[in-house]
C-alpha positions as CSV (number, residue, x, y, z in Angstrom):
1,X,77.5,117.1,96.9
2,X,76.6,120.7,98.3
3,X,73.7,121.4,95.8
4,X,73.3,124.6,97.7
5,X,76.3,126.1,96.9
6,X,76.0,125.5,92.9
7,X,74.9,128.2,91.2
8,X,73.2,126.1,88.9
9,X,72.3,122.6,87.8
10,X,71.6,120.6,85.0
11,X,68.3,119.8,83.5
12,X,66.9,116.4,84.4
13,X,68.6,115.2,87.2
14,X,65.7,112.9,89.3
15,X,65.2,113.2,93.5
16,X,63.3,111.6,96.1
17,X,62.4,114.7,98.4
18,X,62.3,113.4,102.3
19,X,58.5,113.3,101.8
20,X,58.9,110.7,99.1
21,X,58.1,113.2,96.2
22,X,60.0,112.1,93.0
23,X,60.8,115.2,91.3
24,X,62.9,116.2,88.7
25,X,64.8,119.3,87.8
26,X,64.0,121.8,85.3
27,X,67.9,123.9,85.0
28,X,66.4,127.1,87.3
29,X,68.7,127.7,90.3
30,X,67.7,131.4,92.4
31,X,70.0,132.6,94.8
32,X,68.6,133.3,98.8
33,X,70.5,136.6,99.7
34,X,69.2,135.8,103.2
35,X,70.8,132.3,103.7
36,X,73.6,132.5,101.2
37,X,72.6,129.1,99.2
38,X,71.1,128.4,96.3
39,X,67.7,126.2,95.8
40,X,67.0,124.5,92.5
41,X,63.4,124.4,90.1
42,X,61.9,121.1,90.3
43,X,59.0,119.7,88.8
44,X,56.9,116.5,90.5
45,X,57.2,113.8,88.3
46,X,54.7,111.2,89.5
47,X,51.3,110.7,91.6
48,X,49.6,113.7,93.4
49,X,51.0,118.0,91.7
50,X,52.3,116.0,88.6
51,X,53.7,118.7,86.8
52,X,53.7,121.7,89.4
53,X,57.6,123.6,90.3
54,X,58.6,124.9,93.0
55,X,62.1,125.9,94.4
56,X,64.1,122.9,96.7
57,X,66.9,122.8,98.7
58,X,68.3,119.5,96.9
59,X,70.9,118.9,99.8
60,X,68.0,117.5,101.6
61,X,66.5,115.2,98.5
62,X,68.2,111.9,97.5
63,X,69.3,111.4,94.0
64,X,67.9,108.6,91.7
């Protein structure tokens, strides 16, 4: 699935990032003019910036 191309996401959906981050998402997609794709809100779900969002590229995460 091209995550980058979806111009949104539902809320929810759990990832390992490739740095073994469990996150999960929060619904917010944003559009990068500048690259053409679209990155998705997470939030870190376990361990070490429990709770802190920031923007992924989910093409590179794994789903759970």
């Amino acid at each position: 699935m091209k995550y980058s191309e979806m111009d949104n996401i539902d809320q929810g959906l759990k990832f390992k990032t490739r740095s073994g981050i469990t996150v999960e998402t929060t619904g917010l997609t944003e559009h990068i003019e500048s690259t053409n794709i679209y990155v998705h809100e997470v939030v870190i779900t376990e361990g070490v910036g429990k709770g802190s969002k920031y923007l992924h590229n989910l093409d590179s995460a794994e789903g759970l």
